[in-house]
C-alpha positions in Angstrom: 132.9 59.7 142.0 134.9 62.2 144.4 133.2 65.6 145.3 135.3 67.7 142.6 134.6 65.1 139.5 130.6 65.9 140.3 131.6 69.5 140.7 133.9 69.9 137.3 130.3 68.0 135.4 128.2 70.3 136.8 130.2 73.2 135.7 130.6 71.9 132.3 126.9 71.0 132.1 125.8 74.9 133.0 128.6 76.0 130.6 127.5 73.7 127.8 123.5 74.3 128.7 124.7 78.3 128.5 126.4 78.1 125.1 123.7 76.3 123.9 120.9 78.5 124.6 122.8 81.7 123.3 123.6 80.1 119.9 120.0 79.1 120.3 119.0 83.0 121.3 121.2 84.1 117.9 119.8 81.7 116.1 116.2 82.4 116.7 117.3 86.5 116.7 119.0 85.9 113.1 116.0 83.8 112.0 113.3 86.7 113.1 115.3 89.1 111.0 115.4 87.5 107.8 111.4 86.7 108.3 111.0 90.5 109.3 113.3 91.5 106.2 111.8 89.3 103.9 108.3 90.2 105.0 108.9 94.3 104.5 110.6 93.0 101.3 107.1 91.8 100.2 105.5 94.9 101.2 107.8 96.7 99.3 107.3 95.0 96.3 103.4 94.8 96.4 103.3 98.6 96.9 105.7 98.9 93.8 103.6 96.5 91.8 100.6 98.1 92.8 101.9 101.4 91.9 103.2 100.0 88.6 99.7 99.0 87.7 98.3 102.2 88.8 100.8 104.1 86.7 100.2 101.9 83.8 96.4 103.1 83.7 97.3 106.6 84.6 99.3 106.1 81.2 96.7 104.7 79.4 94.3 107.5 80.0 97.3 110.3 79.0 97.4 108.3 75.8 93.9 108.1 75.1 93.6 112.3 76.3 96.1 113.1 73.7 93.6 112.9 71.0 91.8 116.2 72.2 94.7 117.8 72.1 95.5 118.0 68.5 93.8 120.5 66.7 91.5 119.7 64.1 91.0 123.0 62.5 92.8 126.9 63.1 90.3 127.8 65.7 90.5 124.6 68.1 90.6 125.1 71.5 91.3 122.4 74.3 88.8 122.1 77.1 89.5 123.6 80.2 88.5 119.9 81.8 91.1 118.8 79.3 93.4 120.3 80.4 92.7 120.0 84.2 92.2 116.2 83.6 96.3 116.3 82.0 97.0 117.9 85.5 95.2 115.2 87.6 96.8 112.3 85.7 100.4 114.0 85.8 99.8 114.2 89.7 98.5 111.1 90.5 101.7 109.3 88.4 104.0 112.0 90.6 102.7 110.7 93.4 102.8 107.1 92.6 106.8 107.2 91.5 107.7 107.1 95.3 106.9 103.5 95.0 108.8 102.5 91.9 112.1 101.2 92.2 115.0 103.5 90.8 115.7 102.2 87.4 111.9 102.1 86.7 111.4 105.4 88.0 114.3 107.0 85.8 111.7 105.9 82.8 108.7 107.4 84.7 109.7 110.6 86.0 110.1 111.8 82.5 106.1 112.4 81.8 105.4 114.7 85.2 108.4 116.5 83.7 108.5 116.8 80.1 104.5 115.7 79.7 103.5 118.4 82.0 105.7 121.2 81.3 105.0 121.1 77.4 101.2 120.5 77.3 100.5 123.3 80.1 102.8 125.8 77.9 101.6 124.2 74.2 98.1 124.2 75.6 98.3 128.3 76.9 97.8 128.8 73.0 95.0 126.2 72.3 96.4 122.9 71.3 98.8 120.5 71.0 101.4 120.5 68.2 102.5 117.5 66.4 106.0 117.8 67.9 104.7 117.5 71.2 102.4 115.5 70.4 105.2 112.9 69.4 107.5 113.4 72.2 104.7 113.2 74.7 103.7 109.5 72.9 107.3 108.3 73.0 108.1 109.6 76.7 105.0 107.5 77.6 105.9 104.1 75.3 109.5 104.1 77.2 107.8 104.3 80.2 105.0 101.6 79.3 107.8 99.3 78.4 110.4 99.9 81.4 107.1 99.4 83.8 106.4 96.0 81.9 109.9 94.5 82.3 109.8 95.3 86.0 106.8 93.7 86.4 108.0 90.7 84.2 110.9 90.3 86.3 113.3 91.4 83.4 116.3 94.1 83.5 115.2 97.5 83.1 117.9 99.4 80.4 118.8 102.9 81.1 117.2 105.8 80.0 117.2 106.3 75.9 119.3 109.2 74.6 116.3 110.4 72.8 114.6 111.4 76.3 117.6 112.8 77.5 117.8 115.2 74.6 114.4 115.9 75.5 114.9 116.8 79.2 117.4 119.0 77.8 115.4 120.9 75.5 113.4 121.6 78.2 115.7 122.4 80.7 117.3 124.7 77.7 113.8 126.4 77.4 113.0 126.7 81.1 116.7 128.5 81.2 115.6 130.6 78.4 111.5 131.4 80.4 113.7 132.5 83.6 115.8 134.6 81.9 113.2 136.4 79.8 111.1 137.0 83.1 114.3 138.9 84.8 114.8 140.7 81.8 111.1 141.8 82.1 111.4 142.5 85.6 114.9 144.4 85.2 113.6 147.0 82.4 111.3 149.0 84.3 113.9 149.9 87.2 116.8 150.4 84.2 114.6 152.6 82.6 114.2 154.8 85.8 117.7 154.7 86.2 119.0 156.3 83.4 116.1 158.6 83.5 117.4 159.5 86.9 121.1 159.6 85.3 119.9 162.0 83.3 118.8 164.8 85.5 115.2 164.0 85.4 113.7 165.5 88.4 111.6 163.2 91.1 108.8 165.4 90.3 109.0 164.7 86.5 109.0 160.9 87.0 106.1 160.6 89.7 103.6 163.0 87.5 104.5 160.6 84.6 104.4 157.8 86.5 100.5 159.3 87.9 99.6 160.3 84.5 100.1 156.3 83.4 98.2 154.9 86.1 95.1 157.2 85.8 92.3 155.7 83.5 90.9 157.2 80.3 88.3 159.8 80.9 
């Protein structure tokens, strides 16, 4: 074999050897991703299904908490520790919804919104009404159920229409709260307006305003 025949194999053996060992390089590359995707894949799913348990309990106890909340005669108070126990639960399912995938989560959500919102303002006057006491029940059944068919592997449906009436009662009262409050807040400095409108002097208005503020003899 002549000089440039051994020289031409060579080449074509480095070229070869070369090709091979990047496809090879790629290969290996393409193959470590999918392991790497697949294992934060499982770690994502066993913090979701750990959270799902978690939130299933956390449920469990709101349900079982409910019971001290409706009144059982006119002058029926909730607990204080009731009440902060409602708080502790609402958190801890709060903080476990970062976890949850989104269509569970739409289903979860709900109960630090709605559950929280109407048991802190129902409970201000000592109890739970029947009302909330239903719309706190089903908010937590939905969520029971959308939680189980994740963790059965099922589809999860979308939110019911009869929560998002809910969430927009609430948002319709919470309106209604903020608006009240900057009424409130906007009467007082009206009030000195128009007394100022009407030629009341400075001197008038701060030995009124002193007379207010000093206490009862």
């Amino acid at each position: 074999m002549d000089p440039w025949s051994i020289l031409a194999t060579l080449l074509v053996s480095a070229v070869t050897a070369w090709v091979t060992s990047r496809l090879t390089r790629k290969q290996q590359e393409a193959e470590w991703k999918a392991r790497t995707a697949e294992a934060r894949a499982a770690e994502v799913r066993a913090r979701a299904d750990t959270a799902a348990e978690q939130i299933l309990h956390l449920i469990r106890e709101i349900d079982q908490l409910l019971n001290r909340f409706i009144p059982r005669s006119p002058s029926d108070i909730v607990a204080q520790s009731d009440r902060a126990e409602l708080r502790r639960l609402v958190r801890e399912i709060d903080t476990a919804l970062i976890y949850m995938p989104s269509p569970v989560r739409e289903h979860v959500e709900p109960i630090p919104r709605l559950v929280a919102s109407s048991g802190e303002r129902i409970c201000g006057m000592g109890y739970l009404d029947e009302p909330a006491q239903l719309m706190t029940r089903i908010v937590c059944r939905a969520a029971r159920e959308a939680i189980g068919q994740y963790i059965r592997g099922e589809p999860v449906g979308a939110l019911s229409n009869e929560i998002h009436g809910y969430l927009q009662v609430l948002a319709d009262v919470e309106r209604h709260d903020e608006d009240e409050i900057e009424r409130q807040t906007a009467e007082p400095q009206s009030h000195l307006e128009s007394r100022l409108g009407a030629g009341t002097s400075d001197s008038t208005l701060t030995r009124e305003a002193t007379t207010q503020t000093e206490p009862a003899s």
